[in-house]
C-alpha positions in Angstrom: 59.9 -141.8 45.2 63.2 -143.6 44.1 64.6 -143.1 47.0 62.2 -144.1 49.8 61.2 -147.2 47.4 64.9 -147.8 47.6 64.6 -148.1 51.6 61.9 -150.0 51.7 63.4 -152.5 49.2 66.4 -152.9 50.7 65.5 -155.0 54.1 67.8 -155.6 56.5 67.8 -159.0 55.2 68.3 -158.3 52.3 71.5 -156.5 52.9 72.7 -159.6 54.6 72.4 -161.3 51.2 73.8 -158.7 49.5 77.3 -158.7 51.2 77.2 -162.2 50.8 77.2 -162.1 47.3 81.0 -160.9 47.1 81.9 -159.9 50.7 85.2 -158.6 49.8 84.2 -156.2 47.2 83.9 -152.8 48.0 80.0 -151.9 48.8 79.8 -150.2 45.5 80.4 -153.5 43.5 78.1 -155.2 45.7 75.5 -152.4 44.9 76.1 -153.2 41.1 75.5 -156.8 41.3 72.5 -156.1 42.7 71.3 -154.0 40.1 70.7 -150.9 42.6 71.9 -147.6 42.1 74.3 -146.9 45.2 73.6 -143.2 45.1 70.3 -143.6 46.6 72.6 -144.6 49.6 74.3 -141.2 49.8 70.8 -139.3 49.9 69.9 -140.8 53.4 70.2 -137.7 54.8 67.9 -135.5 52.5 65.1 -137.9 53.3 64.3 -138.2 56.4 67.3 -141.0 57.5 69.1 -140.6 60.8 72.3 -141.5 62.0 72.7 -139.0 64.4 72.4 -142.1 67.5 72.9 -145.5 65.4 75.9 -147.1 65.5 76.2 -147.8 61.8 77.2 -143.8 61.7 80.4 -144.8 62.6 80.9 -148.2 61.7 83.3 -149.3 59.0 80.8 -151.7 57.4 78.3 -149.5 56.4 78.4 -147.9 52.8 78.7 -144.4 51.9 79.1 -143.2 48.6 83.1 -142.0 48.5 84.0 -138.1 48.2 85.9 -135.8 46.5 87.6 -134.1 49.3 89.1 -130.7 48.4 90.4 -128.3 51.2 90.9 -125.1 49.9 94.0 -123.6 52.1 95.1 -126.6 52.5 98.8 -125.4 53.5 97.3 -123.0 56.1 97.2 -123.4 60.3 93.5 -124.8 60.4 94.4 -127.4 57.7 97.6 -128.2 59.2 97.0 -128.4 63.2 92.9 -129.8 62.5 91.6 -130.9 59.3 95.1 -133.3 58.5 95.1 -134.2 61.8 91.2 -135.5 62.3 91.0 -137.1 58.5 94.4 -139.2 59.7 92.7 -140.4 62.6 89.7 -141.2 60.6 91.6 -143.3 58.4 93.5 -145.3 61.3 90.1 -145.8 62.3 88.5 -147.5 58.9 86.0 -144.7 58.7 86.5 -143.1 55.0 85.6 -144.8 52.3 88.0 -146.7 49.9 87.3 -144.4 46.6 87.3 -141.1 48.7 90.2 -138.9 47.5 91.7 -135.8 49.1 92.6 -132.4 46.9 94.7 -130.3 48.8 94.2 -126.2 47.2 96.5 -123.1 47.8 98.0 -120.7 46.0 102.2 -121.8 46.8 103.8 -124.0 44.4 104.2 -127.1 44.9 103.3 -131.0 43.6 101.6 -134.2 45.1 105.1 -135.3 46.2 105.4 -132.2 48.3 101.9 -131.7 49.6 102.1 -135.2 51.1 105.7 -134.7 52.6 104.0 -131.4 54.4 100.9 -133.6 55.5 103.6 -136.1 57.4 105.4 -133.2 59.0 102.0 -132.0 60.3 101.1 -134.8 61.8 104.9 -135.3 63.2 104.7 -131.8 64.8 100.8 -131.9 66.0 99.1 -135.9 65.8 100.9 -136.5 69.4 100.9 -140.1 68.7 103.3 -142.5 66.5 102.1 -143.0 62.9 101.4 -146.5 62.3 103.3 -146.9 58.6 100.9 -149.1 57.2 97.8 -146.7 57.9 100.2 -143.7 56.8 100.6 -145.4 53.4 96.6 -146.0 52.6 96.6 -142.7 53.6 98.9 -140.9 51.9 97.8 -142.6 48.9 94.6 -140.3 48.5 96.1 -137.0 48.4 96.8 -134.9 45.2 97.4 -131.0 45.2 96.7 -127.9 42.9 98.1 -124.7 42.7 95.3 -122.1 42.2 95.6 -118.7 43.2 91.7 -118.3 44.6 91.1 -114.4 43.2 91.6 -116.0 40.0 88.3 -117.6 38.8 89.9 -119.2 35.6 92.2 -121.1 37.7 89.5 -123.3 39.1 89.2 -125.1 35.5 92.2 -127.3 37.0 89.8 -129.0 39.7 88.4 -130.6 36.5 91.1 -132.8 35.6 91.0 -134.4 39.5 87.5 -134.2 40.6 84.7 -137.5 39.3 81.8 -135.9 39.9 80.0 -139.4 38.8 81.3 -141.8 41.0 82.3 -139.7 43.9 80.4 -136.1 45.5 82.8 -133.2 46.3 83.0 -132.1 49.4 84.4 -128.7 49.4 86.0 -127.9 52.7 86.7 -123.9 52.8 89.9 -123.6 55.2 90.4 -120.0 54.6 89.4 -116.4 55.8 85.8 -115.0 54.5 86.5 -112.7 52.7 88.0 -115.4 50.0 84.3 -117.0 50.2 82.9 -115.1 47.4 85.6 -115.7 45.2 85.3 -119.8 45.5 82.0 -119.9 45.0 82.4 -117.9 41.8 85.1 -120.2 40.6 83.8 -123.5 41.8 80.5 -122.1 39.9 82.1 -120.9 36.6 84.5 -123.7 36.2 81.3 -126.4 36.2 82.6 -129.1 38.3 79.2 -128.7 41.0 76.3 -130.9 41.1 73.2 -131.2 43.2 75.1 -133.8 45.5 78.3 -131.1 45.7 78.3 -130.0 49.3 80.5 -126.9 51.3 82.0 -127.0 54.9 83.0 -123.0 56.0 83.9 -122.5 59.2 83.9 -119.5 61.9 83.8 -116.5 61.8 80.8 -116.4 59.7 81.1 -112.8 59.7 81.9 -110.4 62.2 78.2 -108.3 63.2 74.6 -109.8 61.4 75.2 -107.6 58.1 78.5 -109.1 57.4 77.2 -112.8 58.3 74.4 -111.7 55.5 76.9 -111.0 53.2 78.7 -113.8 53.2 75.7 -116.6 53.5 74.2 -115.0 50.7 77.6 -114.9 48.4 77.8 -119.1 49.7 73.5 -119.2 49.2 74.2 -117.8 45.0 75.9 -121.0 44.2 75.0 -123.9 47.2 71.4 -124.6 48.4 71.2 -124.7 52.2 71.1 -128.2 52.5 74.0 -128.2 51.0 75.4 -125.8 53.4 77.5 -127.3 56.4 78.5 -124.6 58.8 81.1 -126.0 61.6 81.0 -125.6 65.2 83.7 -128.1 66.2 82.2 -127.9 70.2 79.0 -129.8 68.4 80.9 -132.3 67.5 82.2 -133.8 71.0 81.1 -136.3 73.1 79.8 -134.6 76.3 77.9 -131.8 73.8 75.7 -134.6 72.1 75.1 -136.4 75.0 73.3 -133.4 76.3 71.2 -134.8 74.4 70.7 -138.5 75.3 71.5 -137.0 79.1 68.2 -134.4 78.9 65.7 -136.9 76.5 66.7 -140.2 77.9 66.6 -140.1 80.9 63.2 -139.0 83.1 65.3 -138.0 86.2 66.6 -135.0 84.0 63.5 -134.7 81.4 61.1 -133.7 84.5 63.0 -131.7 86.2 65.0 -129.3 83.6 63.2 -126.1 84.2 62.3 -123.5 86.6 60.6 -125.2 89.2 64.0 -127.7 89.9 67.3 -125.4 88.6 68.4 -122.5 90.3 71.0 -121.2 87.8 73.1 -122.8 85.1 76.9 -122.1 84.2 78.6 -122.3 81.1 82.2 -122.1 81.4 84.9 -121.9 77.9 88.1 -120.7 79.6 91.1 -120.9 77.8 95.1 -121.2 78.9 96.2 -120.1 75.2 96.6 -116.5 74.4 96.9 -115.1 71.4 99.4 -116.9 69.8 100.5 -115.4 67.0 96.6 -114.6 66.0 97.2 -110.8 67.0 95.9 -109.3 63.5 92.5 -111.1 63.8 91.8 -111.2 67.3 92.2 -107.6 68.1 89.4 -107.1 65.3 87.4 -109.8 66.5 87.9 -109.9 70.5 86.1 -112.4 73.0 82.3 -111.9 72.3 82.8 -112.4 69.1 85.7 -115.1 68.5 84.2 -117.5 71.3 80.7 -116.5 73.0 79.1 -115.3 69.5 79.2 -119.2 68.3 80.7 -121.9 71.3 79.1 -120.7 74.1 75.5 -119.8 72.2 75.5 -123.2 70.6 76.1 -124.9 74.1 73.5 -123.2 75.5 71.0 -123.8 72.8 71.5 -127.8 73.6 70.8 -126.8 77.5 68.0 -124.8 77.2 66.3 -126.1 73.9 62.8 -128.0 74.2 62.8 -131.9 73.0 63.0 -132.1 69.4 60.2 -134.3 67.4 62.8 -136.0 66.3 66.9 -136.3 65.7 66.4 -135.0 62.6 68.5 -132.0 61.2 65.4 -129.7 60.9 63.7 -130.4 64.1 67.0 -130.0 65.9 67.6 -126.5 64.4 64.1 -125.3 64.9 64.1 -125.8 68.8 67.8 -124.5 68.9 66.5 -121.1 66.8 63.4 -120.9 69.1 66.0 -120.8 72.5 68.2 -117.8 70.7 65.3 -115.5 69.7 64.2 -115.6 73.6 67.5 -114.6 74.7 66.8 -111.4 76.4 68.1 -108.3 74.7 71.3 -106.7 76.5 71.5 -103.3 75.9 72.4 -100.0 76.5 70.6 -99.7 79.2 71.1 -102.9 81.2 74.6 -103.9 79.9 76.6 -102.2 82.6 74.8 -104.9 84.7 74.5 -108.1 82.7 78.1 -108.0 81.4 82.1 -107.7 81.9 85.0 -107.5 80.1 88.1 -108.3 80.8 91.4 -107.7 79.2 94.7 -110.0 80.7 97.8 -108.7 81.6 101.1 -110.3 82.8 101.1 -113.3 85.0 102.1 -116.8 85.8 100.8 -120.1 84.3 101.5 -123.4 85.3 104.8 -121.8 87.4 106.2 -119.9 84.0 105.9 -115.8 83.4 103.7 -115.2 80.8 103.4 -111.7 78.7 99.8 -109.2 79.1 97.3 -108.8 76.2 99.2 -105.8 75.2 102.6 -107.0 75.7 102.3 -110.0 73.1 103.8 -110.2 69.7 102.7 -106.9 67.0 100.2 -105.7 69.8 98.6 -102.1 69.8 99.5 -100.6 72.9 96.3 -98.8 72.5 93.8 -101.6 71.9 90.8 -101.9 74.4 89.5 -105.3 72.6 88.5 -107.7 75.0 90.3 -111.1 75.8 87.6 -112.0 78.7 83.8 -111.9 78.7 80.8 -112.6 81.2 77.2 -112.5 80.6 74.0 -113.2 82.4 71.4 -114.4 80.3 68.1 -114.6 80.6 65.5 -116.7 78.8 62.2 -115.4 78.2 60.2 -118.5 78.0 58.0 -121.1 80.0 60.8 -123.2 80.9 63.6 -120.7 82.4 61.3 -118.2 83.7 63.4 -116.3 86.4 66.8 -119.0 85.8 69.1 -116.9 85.1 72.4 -118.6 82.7 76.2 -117.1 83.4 78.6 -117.6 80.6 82.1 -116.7 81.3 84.7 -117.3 78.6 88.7 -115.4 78.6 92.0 -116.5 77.4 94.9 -117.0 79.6 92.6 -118.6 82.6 94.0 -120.6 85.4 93.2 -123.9 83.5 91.9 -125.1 80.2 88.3 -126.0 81.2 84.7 -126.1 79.3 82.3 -127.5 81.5 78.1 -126.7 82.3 77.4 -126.5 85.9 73.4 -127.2 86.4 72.7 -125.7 90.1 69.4 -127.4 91.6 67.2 -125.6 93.9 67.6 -125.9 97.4 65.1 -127.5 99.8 62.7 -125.6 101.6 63.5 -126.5 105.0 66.7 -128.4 106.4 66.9 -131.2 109.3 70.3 -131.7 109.0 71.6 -128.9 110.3 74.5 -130.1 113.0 76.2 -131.2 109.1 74.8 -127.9 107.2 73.3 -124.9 108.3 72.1 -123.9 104.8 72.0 -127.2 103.0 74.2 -127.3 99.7 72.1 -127.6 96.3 72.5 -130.5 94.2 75.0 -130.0 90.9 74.9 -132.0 87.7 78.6 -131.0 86.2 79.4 -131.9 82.7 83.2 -131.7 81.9 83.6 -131.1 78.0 86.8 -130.7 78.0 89.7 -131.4 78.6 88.5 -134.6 80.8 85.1 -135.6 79.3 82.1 -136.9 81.9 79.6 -136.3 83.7 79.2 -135.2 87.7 76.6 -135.2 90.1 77.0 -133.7 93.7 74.7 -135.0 95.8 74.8 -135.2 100.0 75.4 -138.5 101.9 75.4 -140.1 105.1 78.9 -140.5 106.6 79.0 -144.5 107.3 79.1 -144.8 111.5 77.0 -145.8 114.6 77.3 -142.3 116.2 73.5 -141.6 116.7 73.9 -138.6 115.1 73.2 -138.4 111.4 76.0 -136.4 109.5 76.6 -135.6 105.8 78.8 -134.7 103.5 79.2 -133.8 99.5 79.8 -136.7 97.4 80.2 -137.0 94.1 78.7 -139.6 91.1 81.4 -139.8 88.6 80.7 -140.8 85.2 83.9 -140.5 83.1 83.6 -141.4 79.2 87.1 -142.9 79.1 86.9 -144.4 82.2 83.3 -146.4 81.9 84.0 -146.4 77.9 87.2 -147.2 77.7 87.0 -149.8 74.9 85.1 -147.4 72.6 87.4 -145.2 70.3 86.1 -141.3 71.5 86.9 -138.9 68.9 87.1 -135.3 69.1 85.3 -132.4 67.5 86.6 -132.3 64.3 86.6 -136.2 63.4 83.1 -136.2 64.1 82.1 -133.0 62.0 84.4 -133.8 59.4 83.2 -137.2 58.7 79.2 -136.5 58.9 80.1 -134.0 56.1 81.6 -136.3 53.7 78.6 -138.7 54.5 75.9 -136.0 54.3 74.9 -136.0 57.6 74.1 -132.1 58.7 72.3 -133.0 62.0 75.7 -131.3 64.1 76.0 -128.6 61.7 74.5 -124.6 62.0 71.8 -123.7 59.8 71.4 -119.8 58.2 69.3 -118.7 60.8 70.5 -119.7 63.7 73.8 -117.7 62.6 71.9 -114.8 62.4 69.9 -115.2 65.2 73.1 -115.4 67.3 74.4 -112.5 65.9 70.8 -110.4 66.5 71.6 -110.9 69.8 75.2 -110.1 69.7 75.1 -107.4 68.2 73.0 -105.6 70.7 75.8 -106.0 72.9 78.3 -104.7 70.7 76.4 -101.9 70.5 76.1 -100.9 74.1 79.9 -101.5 74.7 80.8 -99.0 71.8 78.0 -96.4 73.3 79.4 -97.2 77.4 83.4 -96.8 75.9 84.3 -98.1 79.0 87.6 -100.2 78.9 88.0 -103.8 80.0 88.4 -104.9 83.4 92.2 -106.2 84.0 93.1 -109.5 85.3 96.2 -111.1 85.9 97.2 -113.9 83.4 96.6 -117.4 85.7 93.7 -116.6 87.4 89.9 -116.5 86.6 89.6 -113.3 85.5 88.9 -110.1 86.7 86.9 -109.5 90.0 83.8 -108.1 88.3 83.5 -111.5 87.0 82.8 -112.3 90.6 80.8 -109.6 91.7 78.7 -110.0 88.6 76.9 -113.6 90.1 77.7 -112.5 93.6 75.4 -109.7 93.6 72.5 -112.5 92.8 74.3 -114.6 95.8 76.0 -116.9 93.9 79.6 -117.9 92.7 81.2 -119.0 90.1 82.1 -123.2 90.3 85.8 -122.3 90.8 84.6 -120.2 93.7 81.9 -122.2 95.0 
């Protein structure tokens, strides 16, 4: 009741007053002067308050209790190339809070001095822009490190002596393989330094099948409550994925006709120019399904397909997204020989230079039959997508690096416009994810002229976010996910069950590939992957966008 009374209190006038009192304090003192407890700010989240769509989310002016940031492998590749990179950005941007510090955990030696000379080298080798001095200073100023072997629970007493558990909440970011989970959560728990407010961040792989993903949730679930549970899927955090959203409920051109009666098919595309890169060890245990469709590609689809939340609320989000994966159709045994390919690379050209085959990278077994290429026709059984049918295709090594949805509209009934088209071409809405962000929609137009003959042609409404918002700051994935964790915000983020859920159906698939043993389909590094690829939407008497 604090809380809500708390919100009700504090008008929107009243705020006004309130930063007039000492406008150049820090919220928290102007919080004290009022005589009002500022954690009832931080606990927004837990009751009911959005900022999914508000502006204030990511607005410098508005107050957020400060964290305790503490990366655990904070010397290793994600931390390095992602986490150091986002949180500078965030800071250039005024967007963490004064009091928030930064605790930077891994087992090498080493001191403050050094951690912070390894965070500037980071971002010399990977931020791809000049770092502004000033910024870098403010920065560099929040970052401490401690040496702590993670197997060794009595070594997390040292977090401690650096974390206020008071004045700020501790964020624990887990930057490290699974299987060290376990172990943190022990540590973190025997060492005392969690409280309700402490929160976790883990990222993918959450496991590698459903019993594994069990496994680990339940080691995290021992020690963190759910909703203190923040599961990243870095794709949830860009632009063009949340404005599926504001696209599908915003607008009634789209909200009346996203379902069987209007869309043909949909595509969902995740192809990648990267190959293994020095990941040989984990992706040849993991392989395509697993590394990209398994989370990216599901959680993509869940935003297309879902029904309109009640609300932007965390919970109602995840419960239409859960309801959209247990109707995916079961592939198995018997049908997977039709619904599925894989596809393993092998040596090619990209971009004009010679690139090495799956099996002719760095440590590769010669004898692996993982898969570096996988596509899957979906079906969901529900009211809305009756009889649409959904083709995700996602490989490494692909011509380009593209992640787009492709929404293929019905064609008309009957055509009068046939000395331009013989069969008239459907109507596509395209949305570009990455790595040039907007939105598309093909539609057919007169050709300008006085001939009295009425001809058309494909044109194109182009709605590119840095184009039409190009004096808006768009941030990527991991800037968004990283600061809605530290200010307790787990609309973007997965919940328990629809991890497990995904893997349900994953699984399944797994399953028939093992029982088939067939090996993957080869495709030449540079191009879009194998041919079954193409035969797989061609036999329904489609293609594939690249193809179209």
């Amino acid at each position: 009741m604090r809380i809500n009374a708390f919100r009700y209190f504090l008008s929107p006038n009243t705020q006004r007053s309130a930063k007039a009192v000492h406008p150049e304090l820090h919220p928290e003192t102007n919080s004290a002067i009022m005589g009002v407890s500022f954690l009832s700010i931080n606990c927004r989240a837990d009751t009911g308050y959005n900022y999914l769509f508000n502006n204030a989310s990511m607005n410098e002016q508005t107050a957020f209790k400060p964290c305790d940031l503490v990366i655990f492998g904070a010397l290793g590749d994600l931390s390095r190339r992602k986490l150091l990179i986002s949180l500078y950005r965030l800071e250039k941007a005024s967007l963490i809070e004064v009091d928030t510090r930064i605790i930077g955990i891994d087992q090498h030696e080493g001191d403050n001095a050094g951690f912070v000379e390894i965070i500037r080298k980071s971002l010399q080798e990977f931020l791809n822009e000049t770092i502004d001095e000033q910024i870098w200073a403010r920065y560099a100023a929040r970052f401490s490190y401690l040496q702590i072997d993670l197997t060794q629970l009595d070594q997390y007493q040292l977090l401690n002596n650096v974390v206020d558990g008071q004045s700020r909440v501790m964020v624990n970011y887990f930057a490290v393989a699974p299987f060290l989970f376990t172990n943190i959560c022990q540590g973190l728990a025997q060492c005392g330094v969690l409280n309700e407010e402490s929160r976790m961040v883990m990222e993918k792989p959450i496991g590698h099948d459903l019993k594994s993903s069990k496994e680990i949730n339940d080691a995290v679930a021992a020690v963190f409550s759910e909703k203190q549970v923040y599961r990243i899927d870095h794709y949830l955090g860009k632009e063009t994925v949340l404005n599926l959203l504001a696209l599908r409920f915003a607008n009634s051109i789209f909200t009346t006709n996203w379902n069987h009666n209007t869309i043909d098919h949909i595509q969902i595309t995740v192809a990648e120019e990267v190959g293994i890169e020095g990941r040989w060890d984990y992706f040849d245990k993991t392989g395509q399904l697993r590394d990209m469709l398994q989370n990216h590609l599901l959680q993509i689809l869940t935003f297309v397909a879902m029904e309109p939340p009640v609300n932007l609320e965390a919970q109602s989000i995840h419960n239409e997204k859960i309801k959209v994966l247990s109707a995916l159709r079961p592939i198995t045994r018997e049908n997977v020989a039709q619904k599925t390919v894989r596809g393993l690379y092998t040596a090619g050209e990209l971009k004009g230079k010679p690139v090495p085959g799956y099996l002719e990278e760095d440590g590769a077994n010669t004898d692996s039959t993982t898969e570096s290429f996988v596509a899957v026709k979906v079906a969901i059984d529900n009211w809305r997508w009756a009889g649409v049918p959904f083709y995700l295709r996602t490989g490494k090594r692909m011509k380009y690096k593209r992640t787009e949805i492709v929404v293929n509209f019905k064609q008309l009934p009957h055509n009068i416009f046939k000395e331009s088209f013989q069969d008239l071409p459907s109507n596509k809405l395209i949305i570009h994810l990455q790595p040039n962000e907007g939105v598309e929609i093909q539609i057919l137009n007169k050709i300008p002229g006085i001939d009295e003959n009425i001809k058309l042609q494909k044109t194109k409404l182009d709605l590119s976010f840095f184009e039409t918002f190009k004096n808006s700051k768009i941030f990527g994935g991991y800037e968004k996910l990283v600061l809605e964790a530290m200010r307790g915000n787990p609309t973007l983020f997965l919940s328990r069950e629809e991890i497990e859920q995904a893997w349900t159906w994953i699984d399944s698939i797994q399953d028939a590939w093992a029982h088939i043993d067939a090996a993957p389909q080869l495709y030449a590094a540079g191009t879009w992957g194998p041919e079954a690829a193409n035969e797989l939407i061609a036999r329904d008497e489609r293609a594939w966008e690249d193809e179209a």
